[in-house]
C-alpha positions as CSV (number, residue, x, y, z in Angstrom):
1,X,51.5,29.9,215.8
2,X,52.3,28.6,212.7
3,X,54.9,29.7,210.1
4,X,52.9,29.5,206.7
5,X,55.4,31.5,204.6
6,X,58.8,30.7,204.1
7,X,60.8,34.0,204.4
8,X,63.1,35.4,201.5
9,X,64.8,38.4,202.7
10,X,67.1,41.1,200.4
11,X,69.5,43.2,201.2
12,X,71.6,45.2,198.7
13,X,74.2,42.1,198.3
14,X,72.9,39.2,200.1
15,X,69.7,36.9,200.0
16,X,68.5,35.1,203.2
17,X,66.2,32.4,202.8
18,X,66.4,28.9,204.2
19,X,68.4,26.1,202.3
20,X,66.3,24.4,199.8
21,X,67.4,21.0,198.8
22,X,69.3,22.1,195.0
23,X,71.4,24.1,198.0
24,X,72.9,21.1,199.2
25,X,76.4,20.9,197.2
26,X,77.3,24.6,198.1
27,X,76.6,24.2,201.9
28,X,78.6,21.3,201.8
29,X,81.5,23.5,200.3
30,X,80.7,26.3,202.5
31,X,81.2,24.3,205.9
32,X,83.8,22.2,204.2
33,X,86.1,25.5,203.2
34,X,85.8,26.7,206.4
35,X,85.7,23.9,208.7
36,X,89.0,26.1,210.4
37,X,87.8,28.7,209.9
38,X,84.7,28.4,212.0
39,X,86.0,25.3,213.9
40,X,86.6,27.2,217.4
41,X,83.2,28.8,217.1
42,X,80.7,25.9,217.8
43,X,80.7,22.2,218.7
44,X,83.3,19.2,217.7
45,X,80.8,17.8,214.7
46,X,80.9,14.1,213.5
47,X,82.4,13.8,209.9
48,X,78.6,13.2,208.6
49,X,78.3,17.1,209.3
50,X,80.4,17.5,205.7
51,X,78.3,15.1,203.9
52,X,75.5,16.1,200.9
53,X,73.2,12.8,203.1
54,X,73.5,15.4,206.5
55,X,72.6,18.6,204.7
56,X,69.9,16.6,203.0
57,X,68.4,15.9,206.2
58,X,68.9,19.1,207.9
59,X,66.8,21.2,204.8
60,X,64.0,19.6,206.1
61,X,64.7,19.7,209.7
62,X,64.9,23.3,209.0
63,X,62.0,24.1,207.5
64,X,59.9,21.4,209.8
65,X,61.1,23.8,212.8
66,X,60.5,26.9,211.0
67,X,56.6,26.2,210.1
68,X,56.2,25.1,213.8
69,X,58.0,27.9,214.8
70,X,60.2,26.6,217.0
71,X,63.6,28.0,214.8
72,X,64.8,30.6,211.6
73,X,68.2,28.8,210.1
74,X,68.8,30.8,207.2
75,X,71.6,31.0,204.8
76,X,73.1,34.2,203.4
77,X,73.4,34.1,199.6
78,X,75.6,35.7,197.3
79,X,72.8,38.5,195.7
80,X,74.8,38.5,192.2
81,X,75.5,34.9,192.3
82,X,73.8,32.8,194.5
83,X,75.7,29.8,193.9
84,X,78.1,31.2,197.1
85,X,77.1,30.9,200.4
86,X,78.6,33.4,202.5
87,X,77.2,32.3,205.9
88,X,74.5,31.4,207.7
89,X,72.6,32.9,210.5
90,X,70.2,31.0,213.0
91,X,67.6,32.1,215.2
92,X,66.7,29.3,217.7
93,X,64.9,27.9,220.7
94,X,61.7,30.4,220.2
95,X,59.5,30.9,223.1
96,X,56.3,32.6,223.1
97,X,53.8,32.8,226.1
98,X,55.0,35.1,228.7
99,X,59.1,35.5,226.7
100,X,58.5,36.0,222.8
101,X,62.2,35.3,222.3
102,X,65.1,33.7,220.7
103,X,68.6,33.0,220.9
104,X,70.6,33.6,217.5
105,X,74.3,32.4,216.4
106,X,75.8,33.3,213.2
107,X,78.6,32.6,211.0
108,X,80.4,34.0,208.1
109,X,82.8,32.5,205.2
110,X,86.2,33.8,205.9
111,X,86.4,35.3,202.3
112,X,83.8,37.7,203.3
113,X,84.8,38.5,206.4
114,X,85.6,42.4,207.4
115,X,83.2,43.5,204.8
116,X,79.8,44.5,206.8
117,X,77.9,41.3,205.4
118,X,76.8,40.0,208.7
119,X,75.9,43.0,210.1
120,X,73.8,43.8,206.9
121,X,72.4,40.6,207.0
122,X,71.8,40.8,210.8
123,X,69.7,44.2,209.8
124,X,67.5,42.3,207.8
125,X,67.2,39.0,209.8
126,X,66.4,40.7,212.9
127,X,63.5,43.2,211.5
128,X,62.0,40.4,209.8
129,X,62.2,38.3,213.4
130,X,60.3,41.4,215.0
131,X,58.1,42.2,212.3
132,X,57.0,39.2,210.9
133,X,57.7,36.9,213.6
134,X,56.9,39.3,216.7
135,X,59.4,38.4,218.7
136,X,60.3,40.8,222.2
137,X,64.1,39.8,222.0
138,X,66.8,38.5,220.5
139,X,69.4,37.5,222.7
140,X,73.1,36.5,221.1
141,X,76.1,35.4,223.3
142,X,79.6,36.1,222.0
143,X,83.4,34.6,223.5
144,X,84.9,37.6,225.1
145,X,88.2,37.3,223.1
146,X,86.0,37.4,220.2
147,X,86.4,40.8,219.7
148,X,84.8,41.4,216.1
149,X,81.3,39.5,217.2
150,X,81.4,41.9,220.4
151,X,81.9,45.0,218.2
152,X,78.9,43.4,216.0
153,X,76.9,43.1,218.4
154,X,77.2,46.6,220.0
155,X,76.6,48.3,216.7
156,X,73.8,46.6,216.2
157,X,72.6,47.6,219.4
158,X,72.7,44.9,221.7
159,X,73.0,45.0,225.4
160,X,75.2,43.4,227.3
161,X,73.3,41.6,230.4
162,X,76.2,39.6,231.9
163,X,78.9,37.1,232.1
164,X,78.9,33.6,232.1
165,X,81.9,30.9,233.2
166,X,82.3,28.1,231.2
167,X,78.7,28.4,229.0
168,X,79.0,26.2,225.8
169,X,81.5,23.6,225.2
170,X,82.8,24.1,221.9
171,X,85.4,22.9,219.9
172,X,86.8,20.9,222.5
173,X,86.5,22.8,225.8
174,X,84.3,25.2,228.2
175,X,84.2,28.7,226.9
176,X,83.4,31.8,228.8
177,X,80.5,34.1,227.3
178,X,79.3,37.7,227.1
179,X,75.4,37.7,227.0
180,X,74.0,40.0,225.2
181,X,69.9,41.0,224.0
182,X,68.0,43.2,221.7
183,X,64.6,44.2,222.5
184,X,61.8,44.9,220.0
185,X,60.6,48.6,220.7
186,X,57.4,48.4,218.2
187,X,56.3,44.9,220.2
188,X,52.8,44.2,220.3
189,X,50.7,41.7,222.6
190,X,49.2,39.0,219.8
191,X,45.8,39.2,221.3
């Protein structure tokens, strides 16, 4: 399958779409003002990670992966001024044949945090994933002291499907993590 059309999602205050290249300077900001703030959430990066030449790079790593359908990365947009990036939200490692599913990871700028933003953005992302995309399931994998991606999770009704020991190394060490899917109900075979 291939991805022809790049996606541009709305909701009421955000815009998802993936990072064009005049996006560069405010994703650079974005991971730069909260380089704490998401720091314990994913992988030790290299300093190149805060760099316009990286970003540059990964825009079209991005949308290479999207058109061969192998991954979503989108960024969530500011709907009344889309100079702010207020997070960003990647579905990854697609698999079709026998699985039609994903994995997806998210994060949010900490100024927007508390406000429903990822979970309207979540919404969105995922109906377009199992509409457009047809994928079966999205499966998303949360610490278990991170309470508010738990609670995230549940209300947008995932499942939790088990426990793993020492599943990602990130930010420096092994973390424990909750597994967790959402099926698609309105699935339908491709052919």
């Amino acid at each position: 399958m291939i991805n022809q059309t790049l996606p541009l999602i709305r909701t009421e205050r955000l815009v998802l779409r993936l990072a064009e290249l005049r996006d560069v300077p405010r994703i650079v900001r974005y991971f730069g003002e909260n380089r704490e703030h998401l720091g314990w959430t994913r992988p030790r990066v290299a300093p190149e990670f805060y760099t316009p030449e990286y970003w540059q790079r990964q825009v079209s790593a991005a949308n290479a992966e999207f058109t061969s359908d192998r991954s979503l990365r989108l960024f969530l947009f500011d709907a009344a001024d889309d100079a702010t990036v207020a997070g960003n939200l990647n579905f990854t490692n697609f698999v079709r044949a026998a699985a039609y599913f994903c994995h997806v990871g998210y994060g949010l700028d900490a100024a927007h945090e508390g406000k429903g933003v990822m979970s309207e953005a979540l919404r969105a992302a995922i109906d377009y994933v199992f509409g457009t995309l047809n994928m079966h399931r999205v499966m998303a994998n949360y610490m278990p002291h991170n309470r508010r991606s738990g609670a995230l999770l549940r209300r947008l009704g995932f499942v939790v499907e088990g426990y793993s020991r020492d599943y990602l190394y990130l930010d420096g060490k092994w973390e424990d993590h909750v597994l967790t899917s959402f099926t698609n109900p309105a699935w339908k075979a491709p052919y």
